[in-house]
mmCIF file of the N, C-alpha and C atoms, coordinates in Angstrom:
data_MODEL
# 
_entry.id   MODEL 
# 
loop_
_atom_site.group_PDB 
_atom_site.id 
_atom_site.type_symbol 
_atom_site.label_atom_id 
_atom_site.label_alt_id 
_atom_site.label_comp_id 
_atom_site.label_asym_id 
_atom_site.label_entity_id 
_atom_site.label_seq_id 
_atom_site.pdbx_PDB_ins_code 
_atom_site.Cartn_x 
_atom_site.Cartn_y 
_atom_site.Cartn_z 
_atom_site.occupancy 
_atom_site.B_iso_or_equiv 
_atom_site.pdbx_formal_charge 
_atom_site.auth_seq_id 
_atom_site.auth_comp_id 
_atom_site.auth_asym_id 
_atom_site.auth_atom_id 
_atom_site.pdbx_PDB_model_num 
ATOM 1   N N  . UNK A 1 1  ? -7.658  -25.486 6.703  1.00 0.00 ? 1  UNK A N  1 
ATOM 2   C CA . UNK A 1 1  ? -6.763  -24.625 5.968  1.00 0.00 ? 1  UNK A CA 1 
ATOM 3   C C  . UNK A 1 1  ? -7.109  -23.168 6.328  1.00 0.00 ? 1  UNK A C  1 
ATOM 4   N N  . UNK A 1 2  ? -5.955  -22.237 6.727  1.00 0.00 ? 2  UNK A N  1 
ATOM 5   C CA . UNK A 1 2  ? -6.724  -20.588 6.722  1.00 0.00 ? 2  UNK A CA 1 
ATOM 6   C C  . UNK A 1 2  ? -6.907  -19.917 5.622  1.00 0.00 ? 2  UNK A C  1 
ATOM 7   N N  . UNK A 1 3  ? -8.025  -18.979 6.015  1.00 0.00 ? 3  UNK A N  1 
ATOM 8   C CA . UNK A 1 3  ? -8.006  -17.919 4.948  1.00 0.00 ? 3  UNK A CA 1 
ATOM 9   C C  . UNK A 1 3  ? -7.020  -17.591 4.170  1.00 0.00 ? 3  UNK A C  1 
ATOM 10  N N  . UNK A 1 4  ? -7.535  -17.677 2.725  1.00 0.00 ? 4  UNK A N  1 
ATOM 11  C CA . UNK A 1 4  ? -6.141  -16.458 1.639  1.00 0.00 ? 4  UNK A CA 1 
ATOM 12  C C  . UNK A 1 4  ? -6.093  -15.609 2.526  1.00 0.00 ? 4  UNK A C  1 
ATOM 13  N N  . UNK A 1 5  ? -4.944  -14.355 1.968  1.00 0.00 ? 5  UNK A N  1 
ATOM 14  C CA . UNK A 1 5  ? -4.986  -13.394 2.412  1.00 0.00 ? 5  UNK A CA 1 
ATOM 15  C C  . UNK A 1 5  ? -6.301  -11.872 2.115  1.00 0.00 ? 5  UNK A C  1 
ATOM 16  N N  . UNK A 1 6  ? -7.090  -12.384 0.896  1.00 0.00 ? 6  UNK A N  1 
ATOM 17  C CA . UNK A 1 6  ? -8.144  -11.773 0.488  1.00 0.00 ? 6  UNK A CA 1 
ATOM 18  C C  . UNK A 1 6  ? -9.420  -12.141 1.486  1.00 0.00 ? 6  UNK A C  1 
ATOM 19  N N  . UNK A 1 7  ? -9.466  -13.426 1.847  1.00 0.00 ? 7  UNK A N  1 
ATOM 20  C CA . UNK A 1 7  ? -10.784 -13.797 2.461  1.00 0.00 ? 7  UNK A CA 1 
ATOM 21  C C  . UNK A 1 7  ? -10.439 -13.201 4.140  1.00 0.00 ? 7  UNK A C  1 
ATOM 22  N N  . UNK A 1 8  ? -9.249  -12.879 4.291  1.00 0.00 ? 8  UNK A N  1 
ATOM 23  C CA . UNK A 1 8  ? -8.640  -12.537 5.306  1.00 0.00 ? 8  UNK A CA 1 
ATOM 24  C C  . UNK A 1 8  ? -9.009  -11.226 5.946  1.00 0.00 ? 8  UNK A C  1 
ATOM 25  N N  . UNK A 1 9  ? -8.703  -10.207 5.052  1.00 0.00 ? 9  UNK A N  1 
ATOM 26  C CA . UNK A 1 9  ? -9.230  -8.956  4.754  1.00 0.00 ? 9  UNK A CA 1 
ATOM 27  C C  . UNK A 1 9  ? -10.515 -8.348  4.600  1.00 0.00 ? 9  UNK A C  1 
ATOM 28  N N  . UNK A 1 10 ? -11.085 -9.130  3.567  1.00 0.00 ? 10 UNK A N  1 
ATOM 29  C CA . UNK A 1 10 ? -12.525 -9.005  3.601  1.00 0.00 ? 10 UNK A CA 1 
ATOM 30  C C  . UNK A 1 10 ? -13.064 -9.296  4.917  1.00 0.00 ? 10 UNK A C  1 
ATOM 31  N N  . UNK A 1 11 ? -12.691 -10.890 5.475  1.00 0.00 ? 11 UNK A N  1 
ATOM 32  C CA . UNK A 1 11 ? -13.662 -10.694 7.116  1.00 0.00 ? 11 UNK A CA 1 
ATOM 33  C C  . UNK A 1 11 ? -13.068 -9.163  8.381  1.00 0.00 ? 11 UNK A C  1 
ATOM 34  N N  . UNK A 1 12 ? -11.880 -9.396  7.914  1.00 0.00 ? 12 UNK A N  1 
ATOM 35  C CA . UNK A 1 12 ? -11.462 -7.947  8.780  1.00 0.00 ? 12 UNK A CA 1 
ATOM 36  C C  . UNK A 1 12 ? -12.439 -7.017  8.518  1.00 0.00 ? 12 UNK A C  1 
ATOM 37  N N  . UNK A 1 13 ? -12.434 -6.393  7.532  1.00 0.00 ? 13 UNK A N  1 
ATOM 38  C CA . UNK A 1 13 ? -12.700 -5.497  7.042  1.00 0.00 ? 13 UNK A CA 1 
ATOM 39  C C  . UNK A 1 13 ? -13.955 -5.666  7.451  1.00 0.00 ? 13 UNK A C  1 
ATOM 40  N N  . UNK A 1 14 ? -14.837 -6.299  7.191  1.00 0.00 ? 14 UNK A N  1 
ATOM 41  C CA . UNK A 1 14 ? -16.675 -6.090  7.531  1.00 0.00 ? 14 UNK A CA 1 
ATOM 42  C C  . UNK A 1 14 ? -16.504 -6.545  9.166  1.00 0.00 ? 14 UNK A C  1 
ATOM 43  N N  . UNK A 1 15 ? -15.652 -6.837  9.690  1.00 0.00 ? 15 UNK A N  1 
ATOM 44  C CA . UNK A 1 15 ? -15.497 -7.161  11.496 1.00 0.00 ? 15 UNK A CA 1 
ATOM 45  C C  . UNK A 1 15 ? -15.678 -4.918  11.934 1.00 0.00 ? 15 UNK A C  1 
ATOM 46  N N  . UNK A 1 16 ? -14.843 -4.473  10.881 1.00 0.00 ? 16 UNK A N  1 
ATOM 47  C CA . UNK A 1 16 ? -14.439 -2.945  11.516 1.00 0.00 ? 16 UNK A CA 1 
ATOM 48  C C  . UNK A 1 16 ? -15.380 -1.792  10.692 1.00 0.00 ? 16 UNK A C  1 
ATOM 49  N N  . UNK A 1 17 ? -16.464 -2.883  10.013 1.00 0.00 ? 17 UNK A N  1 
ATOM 50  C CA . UNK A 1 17 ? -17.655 -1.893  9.453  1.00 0.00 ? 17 UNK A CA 1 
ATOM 51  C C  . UNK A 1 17 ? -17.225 -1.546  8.242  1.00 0.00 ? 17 UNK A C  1 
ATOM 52  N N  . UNK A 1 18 ? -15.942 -1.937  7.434  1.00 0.00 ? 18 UNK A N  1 
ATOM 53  C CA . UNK A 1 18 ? -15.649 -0.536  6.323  1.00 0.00 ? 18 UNK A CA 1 
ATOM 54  C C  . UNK A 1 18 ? -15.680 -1.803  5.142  1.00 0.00 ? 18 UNK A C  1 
ATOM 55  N N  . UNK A 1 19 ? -15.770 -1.055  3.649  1.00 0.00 ? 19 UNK A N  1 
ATOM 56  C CA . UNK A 1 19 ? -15.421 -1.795  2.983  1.00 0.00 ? 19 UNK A CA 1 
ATOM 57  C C  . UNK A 1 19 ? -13.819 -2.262  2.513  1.00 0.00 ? 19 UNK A C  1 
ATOM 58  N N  . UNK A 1 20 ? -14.258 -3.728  1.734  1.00 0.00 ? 20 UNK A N  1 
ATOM 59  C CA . UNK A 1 20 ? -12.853 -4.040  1.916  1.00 0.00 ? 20 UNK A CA 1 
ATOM 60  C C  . UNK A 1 20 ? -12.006 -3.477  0.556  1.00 0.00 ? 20 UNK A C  1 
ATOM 61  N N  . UNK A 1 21 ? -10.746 -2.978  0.902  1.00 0.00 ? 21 UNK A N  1 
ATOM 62  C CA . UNK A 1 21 ? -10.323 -2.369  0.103  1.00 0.00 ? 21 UNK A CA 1 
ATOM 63  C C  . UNK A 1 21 ? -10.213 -3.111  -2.090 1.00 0.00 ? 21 UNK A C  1 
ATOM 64  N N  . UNK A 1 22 ? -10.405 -2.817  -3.197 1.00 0.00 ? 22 UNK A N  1 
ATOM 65  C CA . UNK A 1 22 ? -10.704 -3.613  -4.034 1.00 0.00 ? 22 UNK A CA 1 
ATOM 66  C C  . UNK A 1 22 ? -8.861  -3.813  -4.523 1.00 0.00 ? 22 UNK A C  1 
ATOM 67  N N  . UNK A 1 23 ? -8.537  -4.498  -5.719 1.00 0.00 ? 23 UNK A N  1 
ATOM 68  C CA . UNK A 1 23 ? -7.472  -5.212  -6.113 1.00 0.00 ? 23 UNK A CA 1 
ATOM 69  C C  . UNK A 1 23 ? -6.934  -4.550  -6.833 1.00 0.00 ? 23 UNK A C  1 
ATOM 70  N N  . UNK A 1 24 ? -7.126  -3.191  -7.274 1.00 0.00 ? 24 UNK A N  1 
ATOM 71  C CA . UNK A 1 24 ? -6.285  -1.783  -7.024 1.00 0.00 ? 24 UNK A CA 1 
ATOM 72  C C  . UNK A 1 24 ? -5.613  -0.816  -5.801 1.00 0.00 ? 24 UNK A C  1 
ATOM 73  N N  . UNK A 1 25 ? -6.558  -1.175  -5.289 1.00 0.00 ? 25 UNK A N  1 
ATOM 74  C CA . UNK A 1 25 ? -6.576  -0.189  -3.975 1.00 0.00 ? 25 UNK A CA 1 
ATOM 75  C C  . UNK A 1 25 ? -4.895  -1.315  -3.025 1.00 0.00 ? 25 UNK A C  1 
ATOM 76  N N  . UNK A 1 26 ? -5.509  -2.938  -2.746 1.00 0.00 ? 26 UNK A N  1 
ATOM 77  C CA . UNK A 1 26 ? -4.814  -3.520  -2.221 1.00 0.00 ? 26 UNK A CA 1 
ATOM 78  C C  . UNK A 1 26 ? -3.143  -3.610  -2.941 1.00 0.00 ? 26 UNK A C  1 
ATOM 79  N N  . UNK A 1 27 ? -3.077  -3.249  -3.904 1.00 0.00 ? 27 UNK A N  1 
ATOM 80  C CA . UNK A 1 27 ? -2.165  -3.534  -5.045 1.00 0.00 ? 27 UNK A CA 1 
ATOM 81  C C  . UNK A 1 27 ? -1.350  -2.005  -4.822 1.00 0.00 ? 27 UNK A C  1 
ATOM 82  N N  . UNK A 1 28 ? -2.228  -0.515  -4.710 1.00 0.00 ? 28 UNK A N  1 
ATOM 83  C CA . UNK A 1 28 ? -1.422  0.575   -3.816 1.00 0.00 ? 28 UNK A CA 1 
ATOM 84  C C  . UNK A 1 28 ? -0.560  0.373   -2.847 1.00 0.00 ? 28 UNK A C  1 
ATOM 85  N N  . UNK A 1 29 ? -1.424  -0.181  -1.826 1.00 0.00 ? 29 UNK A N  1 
ATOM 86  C CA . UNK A 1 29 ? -1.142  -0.539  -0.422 1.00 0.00 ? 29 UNK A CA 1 
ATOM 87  C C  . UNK A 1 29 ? -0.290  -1.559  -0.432 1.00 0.00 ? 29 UNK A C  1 
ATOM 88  N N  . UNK A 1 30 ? 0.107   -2.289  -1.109 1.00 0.00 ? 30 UNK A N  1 
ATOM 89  C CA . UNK A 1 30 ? 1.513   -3.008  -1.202 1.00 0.00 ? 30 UNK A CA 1 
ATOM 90  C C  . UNK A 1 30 ? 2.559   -2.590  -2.053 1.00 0.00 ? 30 UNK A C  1 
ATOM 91  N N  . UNK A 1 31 ? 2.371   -1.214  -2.729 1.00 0.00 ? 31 UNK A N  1 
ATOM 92  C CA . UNK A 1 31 ? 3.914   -0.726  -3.345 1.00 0.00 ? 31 UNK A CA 1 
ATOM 93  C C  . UNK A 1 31 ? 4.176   0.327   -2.240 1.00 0.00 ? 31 UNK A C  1 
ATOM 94  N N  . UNK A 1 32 ? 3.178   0.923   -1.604 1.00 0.00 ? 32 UNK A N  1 
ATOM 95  C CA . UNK A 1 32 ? 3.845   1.726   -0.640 1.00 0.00 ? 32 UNK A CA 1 
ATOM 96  C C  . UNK A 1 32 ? 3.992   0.897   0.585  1.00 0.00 ? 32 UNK A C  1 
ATOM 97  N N  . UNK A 1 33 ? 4.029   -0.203  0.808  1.00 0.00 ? 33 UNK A N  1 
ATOM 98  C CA . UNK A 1 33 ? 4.324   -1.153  1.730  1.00 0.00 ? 33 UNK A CA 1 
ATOM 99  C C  . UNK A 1 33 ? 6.208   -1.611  1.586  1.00 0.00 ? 33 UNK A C  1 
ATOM 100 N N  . UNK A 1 34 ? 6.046   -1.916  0.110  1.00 0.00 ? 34 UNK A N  1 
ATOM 101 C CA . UNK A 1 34 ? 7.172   -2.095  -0.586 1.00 0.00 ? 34 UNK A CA 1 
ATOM 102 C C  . UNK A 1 34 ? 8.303   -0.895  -0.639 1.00 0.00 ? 34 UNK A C  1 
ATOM 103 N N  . UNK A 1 35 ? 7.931   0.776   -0.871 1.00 0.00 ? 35 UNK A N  1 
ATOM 104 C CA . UNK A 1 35 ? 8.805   1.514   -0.380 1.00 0.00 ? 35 UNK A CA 1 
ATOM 105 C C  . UNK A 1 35 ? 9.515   1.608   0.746  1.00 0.00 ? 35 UNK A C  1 
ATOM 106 N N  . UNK A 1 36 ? 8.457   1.751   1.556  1.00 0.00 ? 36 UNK A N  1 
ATOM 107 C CA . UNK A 1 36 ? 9.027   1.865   2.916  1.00 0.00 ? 36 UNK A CA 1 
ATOM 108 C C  . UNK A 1 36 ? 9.740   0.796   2.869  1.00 0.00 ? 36 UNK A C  1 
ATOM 109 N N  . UNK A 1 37 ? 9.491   -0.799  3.196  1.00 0.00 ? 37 UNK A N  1 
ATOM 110 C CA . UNK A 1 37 ? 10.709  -1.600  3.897  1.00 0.00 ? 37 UNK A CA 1 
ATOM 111 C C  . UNK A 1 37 ? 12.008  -1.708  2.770  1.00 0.00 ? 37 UNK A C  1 
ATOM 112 N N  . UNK A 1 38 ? 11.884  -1.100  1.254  1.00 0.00 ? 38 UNK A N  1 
ATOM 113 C CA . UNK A 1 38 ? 13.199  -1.130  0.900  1.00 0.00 ? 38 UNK A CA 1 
ATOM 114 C C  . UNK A 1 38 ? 13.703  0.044   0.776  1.00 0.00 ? 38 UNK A C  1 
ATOM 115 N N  . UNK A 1 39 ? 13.609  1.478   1.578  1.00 0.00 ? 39 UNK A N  1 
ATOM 116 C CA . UNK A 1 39 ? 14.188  2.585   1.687  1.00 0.00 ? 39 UNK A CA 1 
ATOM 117 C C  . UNK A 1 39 ? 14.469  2.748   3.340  1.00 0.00 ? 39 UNK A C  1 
ATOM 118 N N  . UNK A 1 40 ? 13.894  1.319   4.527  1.00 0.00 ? 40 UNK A N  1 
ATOM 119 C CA . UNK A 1 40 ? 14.399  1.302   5.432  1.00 0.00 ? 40 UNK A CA 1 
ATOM 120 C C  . UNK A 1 40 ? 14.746  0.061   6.109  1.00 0.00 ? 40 UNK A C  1 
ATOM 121 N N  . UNK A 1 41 ? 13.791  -0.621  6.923  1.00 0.00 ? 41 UNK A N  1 
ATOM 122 C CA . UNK A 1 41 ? 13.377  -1.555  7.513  1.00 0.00 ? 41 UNK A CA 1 
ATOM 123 C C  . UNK A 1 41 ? 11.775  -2.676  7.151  1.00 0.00 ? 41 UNK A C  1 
ATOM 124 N N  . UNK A 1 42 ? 12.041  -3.627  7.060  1.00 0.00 ? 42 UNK A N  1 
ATOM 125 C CA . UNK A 1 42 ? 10.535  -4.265  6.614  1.00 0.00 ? 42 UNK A CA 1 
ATOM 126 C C  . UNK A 1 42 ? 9.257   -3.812  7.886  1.00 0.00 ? 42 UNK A C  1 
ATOM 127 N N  . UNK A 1 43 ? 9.779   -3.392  9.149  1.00 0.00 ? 43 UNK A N  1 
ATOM 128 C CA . UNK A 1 43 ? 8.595   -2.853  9.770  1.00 0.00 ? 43 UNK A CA 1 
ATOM 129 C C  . UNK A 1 43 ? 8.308   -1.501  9.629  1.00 0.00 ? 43 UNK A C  1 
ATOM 130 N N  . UNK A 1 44 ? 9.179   -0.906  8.530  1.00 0.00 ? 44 UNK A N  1 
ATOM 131 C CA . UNK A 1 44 ? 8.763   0.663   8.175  1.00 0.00 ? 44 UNK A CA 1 
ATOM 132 C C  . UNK A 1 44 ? 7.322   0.400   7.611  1.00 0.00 ? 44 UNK A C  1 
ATOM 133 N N  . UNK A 1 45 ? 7.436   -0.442  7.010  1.00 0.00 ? 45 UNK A N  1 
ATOM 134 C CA . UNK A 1 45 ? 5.848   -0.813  5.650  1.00 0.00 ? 45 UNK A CA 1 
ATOM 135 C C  . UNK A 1 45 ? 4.812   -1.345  6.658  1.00 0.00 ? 45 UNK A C  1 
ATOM 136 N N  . UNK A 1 46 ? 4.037   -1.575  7.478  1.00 0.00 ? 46 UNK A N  1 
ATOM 137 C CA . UNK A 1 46 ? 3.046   -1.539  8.138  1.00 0.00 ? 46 UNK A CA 1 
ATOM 138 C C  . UNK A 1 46 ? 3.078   -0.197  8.826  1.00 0.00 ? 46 UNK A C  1 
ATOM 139 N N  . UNK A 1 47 ? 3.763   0.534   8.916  1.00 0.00 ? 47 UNK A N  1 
ATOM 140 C CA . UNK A 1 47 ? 3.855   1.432   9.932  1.00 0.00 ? 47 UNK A CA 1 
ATOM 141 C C  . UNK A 1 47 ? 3.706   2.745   9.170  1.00 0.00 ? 47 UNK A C  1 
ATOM 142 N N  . UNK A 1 48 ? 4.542   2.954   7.549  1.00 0.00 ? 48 UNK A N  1 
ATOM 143 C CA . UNK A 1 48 ? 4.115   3.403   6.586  1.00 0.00 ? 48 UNK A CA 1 
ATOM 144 C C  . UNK A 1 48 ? 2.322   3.342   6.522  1.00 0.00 ? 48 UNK A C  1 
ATOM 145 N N  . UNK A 1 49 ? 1.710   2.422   5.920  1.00 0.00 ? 49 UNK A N  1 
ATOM 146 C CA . UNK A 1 49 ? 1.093   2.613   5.458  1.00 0.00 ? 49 UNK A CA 1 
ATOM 147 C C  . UNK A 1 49 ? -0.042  2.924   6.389  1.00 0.00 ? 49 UNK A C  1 
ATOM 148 N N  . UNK A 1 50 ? 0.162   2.825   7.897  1.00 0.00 ? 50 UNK A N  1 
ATOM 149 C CA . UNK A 1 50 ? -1.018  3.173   9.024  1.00 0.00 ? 50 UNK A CA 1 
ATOM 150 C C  . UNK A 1 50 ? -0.748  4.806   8.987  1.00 0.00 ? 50 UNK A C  1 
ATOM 151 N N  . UNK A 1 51 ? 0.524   5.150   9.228  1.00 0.00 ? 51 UNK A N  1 
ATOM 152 C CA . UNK A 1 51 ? 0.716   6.544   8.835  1.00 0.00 ? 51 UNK A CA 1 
ATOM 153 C C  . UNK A 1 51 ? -0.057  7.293   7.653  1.00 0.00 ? 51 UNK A C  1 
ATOM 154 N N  . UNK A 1 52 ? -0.068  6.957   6.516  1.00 0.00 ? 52 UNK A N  1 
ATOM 155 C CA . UNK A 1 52 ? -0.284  7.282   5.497  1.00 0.00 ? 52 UNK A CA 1 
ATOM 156 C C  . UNK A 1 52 ? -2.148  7.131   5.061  1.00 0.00 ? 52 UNK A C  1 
ATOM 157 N N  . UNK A 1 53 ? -2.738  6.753   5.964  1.00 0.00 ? 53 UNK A N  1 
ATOM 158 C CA . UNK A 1 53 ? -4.376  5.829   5.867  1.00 0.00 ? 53 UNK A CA 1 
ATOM 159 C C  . UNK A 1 53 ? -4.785  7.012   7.162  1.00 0.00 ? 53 UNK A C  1 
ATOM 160 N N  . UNK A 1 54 ? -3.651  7.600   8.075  1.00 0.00 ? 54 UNK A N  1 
ATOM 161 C CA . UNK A 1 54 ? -3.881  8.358   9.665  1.00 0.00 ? 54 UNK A CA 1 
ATOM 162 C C  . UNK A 1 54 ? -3.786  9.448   8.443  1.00 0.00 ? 54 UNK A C  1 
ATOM 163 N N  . UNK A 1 55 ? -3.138  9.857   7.895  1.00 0.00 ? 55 UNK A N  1 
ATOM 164 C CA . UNK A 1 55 ? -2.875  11.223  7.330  1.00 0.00 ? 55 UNK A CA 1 
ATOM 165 C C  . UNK A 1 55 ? -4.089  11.835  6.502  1.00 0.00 ? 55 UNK A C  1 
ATOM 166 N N  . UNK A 1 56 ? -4.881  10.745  5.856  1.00 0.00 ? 56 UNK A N  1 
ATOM 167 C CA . UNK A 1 56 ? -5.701  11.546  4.733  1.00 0.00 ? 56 UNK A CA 1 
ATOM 168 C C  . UNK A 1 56 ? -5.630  11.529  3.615  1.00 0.00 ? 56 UNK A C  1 
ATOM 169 N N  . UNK A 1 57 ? -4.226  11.409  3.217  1.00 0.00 ? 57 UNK A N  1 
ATOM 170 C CA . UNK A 1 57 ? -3.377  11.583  1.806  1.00 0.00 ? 57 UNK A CA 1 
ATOM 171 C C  . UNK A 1 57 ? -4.154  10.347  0.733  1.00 0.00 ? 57 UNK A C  1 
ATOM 172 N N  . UNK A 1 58 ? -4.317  10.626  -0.059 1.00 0.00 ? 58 UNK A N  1 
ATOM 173 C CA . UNK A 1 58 ? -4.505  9.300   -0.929 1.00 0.00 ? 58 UNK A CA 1 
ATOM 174 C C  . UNK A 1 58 ? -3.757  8.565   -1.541 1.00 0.00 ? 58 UNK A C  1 
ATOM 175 N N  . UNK A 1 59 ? -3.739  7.234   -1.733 1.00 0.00 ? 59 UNK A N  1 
ATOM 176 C CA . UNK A 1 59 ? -2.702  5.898   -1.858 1.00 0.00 ? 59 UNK A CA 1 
ATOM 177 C C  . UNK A 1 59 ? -1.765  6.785   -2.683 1.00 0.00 ? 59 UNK A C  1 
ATOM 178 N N  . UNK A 1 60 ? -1.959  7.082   -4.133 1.00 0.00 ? 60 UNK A N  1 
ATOM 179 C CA . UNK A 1 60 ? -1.077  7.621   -4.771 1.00 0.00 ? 60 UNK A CA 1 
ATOM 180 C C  . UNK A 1 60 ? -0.244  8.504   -3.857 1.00 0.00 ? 60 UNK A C  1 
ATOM 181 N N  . UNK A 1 61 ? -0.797  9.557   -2.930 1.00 0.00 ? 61 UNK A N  1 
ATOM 182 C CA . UNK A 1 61 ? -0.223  10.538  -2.963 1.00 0.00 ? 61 UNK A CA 1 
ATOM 183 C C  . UNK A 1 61 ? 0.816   10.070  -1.750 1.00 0.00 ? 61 UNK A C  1 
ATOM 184 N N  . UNK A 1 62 ? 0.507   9.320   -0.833 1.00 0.00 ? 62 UNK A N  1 
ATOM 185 C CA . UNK A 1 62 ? 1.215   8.499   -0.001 1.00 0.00 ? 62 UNK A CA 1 
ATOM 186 C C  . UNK A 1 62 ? 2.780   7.953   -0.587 1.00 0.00 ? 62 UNK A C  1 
ATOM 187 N N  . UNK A 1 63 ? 2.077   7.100   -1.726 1.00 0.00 ? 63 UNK A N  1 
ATOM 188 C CA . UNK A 1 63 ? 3.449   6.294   -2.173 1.00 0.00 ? 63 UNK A CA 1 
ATOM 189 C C  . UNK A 1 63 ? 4.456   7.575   -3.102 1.00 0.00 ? 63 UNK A C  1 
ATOM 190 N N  . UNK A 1 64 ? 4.261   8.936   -3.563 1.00 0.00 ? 64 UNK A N  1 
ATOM 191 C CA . UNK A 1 64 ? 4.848   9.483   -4.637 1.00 0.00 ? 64 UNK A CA 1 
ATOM 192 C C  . UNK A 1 64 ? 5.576   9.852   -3.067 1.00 0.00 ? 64 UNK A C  1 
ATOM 193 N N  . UNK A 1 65 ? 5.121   10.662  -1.988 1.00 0.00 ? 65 UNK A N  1 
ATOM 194 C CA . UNK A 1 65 ? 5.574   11.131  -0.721 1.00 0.00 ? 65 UNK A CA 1 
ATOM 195 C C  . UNK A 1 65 ? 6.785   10.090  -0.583 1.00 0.00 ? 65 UNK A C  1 
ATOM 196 N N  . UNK A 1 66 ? 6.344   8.616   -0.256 1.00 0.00 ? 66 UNK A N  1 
ATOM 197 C CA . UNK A 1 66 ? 7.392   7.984   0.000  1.00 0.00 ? 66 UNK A CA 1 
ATOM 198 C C  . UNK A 1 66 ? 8.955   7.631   -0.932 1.00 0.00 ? 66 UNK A C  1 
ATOM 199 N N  . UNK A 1 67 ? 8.159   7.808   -2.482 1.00 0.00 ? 67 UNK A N  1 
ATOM 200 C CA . UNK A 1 67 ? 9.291   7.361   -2.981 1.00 0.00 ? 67 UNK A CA 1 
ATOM 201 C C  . UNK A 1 67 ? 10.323  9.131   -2.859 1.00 0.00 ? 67 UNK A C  1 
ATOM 202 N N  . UNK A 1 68 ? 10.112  9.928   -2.711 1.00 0.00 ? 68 UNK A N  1 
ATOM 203 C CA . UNK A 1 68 ? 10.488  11.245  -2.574 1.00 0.00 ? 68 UNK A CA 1 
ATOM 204 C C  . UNK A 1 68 ? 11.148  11.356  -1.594 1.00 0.00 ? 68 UNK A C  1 
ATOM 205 N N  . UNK A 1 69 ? 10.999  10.370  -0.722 1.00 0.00 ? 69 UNK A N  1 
ATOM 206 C CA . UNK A 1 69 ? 11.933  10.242  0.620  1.00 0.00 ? 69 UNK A CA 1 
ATOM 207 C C  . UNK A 1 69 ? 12.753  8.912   0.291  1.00 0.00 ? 69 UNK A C  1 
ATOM 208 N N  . UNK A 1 70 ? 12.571  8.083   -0.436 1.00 0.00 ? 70 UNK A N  1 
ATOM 209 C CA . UNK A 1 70 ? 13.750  7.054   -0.530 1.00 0.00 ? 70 UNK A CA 1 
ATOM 210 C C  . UNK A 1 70 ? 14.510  7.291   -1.478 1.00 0.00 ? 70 UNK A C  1 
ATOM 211 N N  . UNK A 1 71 ? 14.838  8.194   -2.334 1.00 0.00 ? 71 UNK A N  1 
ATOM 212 C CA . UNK A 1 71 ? 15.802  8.767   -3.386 1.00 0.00 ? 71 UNK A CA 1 
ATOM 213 C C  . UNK A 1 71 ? 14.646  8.798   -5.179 1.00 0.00 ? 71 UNK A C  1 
ATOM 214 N N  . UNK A 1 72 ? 13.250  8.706   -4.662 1.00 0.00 ? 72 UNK A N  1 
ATOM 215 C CA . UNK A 1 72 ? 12.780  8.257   -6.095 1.00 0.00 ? 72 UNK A CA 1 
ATOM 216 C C  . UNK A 1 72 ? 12.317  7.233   -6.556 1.00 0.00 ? 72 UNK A C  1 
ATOM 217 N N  . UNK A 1 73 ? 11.179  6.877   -7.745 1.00 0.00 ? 73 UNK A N  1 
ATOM 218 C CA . UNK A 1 73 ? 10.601  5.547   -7.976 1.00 0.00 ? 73 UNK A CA 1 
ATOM 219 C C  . UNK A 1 73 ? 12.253  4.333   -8.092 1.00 0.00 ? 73 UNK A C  1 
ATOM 220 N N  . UNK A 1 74 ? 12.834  4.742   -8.884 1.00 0.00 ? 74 UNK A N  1 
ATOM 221 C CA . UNK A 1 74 ? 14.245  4.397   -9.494 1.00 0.00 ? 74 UNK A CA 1 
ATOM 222 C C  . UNK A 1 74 ? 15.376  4.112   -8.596 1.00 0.00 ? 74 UNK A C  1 
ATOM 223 N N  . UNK A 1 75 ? 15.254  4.087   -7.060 1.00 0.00 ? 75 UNK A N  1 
ATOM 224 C CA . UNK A 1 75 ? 16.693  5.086   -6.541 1.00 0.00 ? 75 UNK A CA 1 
ATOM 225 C C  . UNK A 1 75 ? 16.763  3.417   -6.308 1.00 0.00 ? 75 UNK A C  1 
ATOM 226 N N  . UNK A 1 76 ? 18.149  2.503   -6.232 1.00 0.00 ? 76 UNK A N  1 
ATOM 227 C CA . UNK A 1 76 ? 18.351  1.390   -5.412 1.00 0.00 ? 76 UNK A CA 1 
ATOM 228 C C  . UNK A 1 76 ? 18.176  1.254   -3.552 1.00 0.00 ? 76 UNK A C  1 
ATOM 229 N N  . UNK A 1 77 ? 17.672  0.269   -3.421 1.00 0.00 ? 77 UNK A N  1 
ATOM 230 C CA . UNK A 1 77 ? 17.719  -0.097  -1.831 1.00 0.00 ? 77 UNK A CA 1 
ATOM 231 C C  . UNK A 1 77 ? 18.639  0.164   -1.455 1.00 0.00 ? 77 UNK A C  1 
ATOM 232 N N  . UNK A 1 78 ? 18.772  0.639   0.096  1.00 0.00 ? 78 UNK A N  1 
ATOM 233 C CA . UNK A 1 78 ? 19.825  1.033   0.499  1.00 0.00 ? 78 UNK A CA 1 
ATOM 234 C C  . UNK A 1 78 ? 20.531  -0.423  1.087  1.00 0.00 ? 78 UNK A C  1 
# 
């Protein structure tokens, strides 16, 4: 059987030295995953969130950025 997606991460994660992100942090990283592909494309959200991890910005400040570009927490999918 493969890895959850947690046991998944965790071996990533200690493969690239860093710790693995905790079940807040991962729980960020999938609403701004979630902006992006419903204010564009579902490969906006990996691509989002490498952008956003390249930038510096912190999770929050990432996802408020994004929803500010898709019309808002509120705005419907396009």
């Amino acid at each position: 059987m493969p890895p959850s997606a947690e046991q998944w991460i965790e071996a990533f994660a200690a493969a690239l030295g860093r710790p693995a992100p905790t079940a807040e942090e991962r729980e960020a990283v999938l609403k701004l995953a979630s902006v992006a592909a419903h204010a564009s494309e579902r490969r906006a959200a990996p691509i989002a969130c490498w952008l956003a991890a390249a930038s510096g910005l912190s999770l929050d400040e990432a996802i408020v950025l994004a929803q500010e570009l898709s019309g808002g927490p509120d705005a419907p999918a396009p």
